[in-house]
Residue frames relative to the residue before (quaternion, step in Angstrom):
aa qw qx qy qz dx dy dz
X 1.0000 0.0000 0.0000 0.0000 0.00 0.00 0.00
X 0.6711 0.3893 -0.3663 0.5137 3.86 0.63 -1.18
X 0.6360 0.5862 -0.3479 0.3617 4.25 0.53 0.34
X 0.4420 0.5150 -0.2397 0.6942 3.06 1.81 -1.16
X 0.8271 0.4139 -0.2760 0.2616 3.52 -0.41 -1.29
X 0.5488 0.6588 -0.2647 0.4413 3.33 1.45 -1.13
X 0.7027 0.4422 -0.1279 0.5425 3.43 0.75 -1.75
X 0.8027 0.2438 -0.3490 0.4177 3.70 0.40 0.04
X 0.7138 0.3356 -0.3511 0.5046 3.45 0.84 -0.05
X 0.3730 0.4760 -0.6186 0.5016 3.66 1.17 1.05
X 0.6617 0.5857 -0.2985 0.3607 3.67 0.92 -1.34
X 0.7998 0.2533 -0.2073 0.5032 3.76 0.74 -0.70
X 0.4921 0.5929 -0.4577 0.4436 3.51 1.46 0.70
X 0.5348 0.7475 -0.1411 0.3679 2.87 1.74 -0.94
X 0.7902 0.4322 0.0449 0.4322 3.10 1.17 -1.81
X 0.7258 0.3930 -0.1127 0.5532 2.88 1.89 -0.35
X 0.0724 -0.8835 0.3763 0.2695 3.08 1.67 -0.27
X 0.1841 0.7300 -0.5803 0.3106 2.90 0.28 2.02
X 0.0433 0.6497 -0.7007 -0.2916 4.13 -0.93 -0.26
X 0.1758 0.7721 -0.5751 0.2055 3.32 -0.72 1.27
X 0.3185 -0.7139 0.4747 0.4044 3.83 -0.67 0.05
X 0.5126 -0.6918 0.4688 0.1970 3.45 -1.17 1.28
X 0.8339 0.4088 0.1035 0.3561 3.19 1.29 -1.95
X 0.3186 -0.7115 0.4993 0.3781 3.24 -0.27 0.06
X 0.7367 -0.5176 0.3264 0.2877 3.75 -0.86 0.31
X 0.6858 0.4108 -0.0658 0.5971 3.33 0.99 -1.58
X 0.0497 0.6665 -0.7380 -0.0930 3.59 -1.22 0.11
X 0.0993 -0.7839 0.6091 0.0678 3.95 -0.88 0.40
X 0.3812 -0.7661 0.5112 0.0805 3.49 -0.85 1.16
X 0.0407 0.7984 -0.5989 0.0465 3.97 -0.48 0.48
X 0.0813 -0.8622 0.4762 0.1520 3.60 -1.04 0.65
X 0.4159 -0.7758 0.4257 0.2098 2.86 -0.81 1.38
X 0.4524 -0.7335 0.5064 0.0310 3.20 -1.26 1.32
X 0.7788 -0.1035 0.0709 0.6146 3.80 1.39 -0.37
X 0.5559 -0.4845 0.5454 0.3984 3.54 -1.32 1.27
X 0.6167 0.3029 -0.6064 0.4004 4.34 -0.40 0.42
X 0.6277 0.5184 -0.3976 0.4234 3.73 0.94 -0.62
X 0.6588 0.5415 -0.3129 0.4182 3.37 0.93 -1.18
X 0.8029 0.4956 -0.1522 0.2943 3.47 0.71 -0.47
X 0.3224 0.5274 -0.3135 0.7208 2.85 2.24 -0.55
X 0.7446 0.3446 -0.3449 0.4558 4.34 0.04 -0.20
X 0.5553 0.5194 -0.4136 0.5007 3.75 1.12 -0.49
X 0.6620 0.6060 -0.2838 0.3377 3.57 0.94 -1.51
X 0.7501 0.4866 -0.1403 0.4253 3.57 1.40 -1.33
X 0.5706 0.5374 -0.2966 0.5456 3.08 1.47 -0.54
X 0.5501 0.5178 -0.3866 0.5290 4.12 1.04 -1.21
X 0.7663 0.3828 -0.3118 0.4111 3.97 0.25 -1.30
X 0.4805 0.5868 -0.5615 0.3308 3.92 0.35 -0.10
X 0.7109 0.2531 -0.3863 0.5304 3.92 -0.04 0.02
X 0.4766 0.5776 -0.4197 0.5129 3.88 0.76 0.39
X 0.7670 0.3940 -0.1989 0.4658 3.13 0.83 -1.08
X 0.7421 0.3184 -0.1725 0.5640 3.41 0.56 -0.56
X 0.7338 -0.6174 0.2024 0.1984 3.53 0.65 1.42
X 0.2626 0.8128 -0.4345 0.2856 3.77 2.25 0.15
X 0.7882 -0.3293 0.1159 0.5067 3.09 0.62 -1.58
X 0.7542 -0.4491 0.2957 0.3770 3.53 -0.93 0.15
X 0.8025 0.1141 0.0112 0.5855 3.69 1.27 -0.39
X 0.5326 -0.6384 0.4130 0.3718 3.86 -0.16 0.56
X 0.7705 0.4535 -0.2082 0.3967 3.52 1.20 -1.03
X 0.4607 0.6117 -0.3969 0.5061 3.08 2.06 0.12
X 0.7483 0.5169 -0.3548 0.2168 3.62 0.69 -0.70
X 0.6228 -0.6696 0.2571 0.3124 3.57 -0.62 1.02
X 0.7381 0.1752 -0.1493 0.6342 3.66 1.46 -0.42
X 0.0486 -0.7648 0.5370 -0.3525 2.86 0.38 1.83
X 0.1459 -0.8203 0.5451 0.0926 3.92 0.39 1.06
X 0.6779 0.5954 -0.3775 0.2085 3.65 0.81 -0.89
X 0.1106 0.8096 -0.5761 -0.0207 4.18 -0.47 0.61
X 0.6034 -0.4622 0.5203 0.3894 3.09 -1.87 0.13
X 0.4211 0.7034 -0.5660 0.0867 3.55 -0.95 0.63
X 0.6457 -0.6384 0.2688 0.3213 3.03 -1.33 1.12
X 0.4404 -0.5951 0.5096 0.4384 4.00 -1.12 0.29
X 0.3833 -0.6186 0.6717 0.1385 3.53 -1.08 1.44
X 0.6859 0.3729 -0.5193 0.3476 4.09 0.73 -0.09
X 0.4906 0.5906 -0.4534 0.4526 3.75 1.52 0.03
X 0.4055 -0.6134 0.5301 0.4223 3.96 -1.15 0.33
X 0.7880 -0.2329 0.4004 0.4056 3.25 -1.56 -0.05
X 0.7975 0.4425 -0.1081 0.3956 3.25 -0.52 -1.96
X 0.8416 0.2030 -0.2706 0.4210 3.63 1.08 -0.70
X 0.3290 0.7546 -0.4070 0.3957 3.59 1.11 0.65
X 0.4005 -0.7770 0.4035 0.2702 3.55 -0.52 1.26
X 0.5156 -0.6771 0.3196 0.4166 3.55 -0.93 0.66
């Protein structure tokens, strides 16, 4: 994590020509026991630029990571169309 973090918040100090802290310090791991948990964490992670006033809807926000895509652990042949 402190490599990831480093290397992007040098990158968006960079780009902004800012020296500021990107990250918070701490990071905390949790395992998720079941796609309803996993999603209740996708759901909190989508609303953080909602909350803090970015944009009006999670799908409004411009770096929005979340897409439709198909499950690569399903085959081909059995994947709805």
């Amino acid at each position: 994590m402190r490599a990831i973090k480093g290397a992007s918040a040098r990158a968006i100090n960079q780009r902004l020509r800012l020296h500021a802290a990107v990250w918070q310090e701490e990071s905390f791991d949790h395992v998720l026991r079941s796609s309803e948990n996993l999603d209740a964490k996708i759901d909190y992670i989508l609303q953080n630029p909602v909350r803090v006033g970015l944009a009006r809807d999670w799908q409004m926000y411009p770096w929005v990571w979340r897409r439709p895509q198909a499950n690569p652990c399903v085959p081909p042949e059995s994947r709805p169309a």
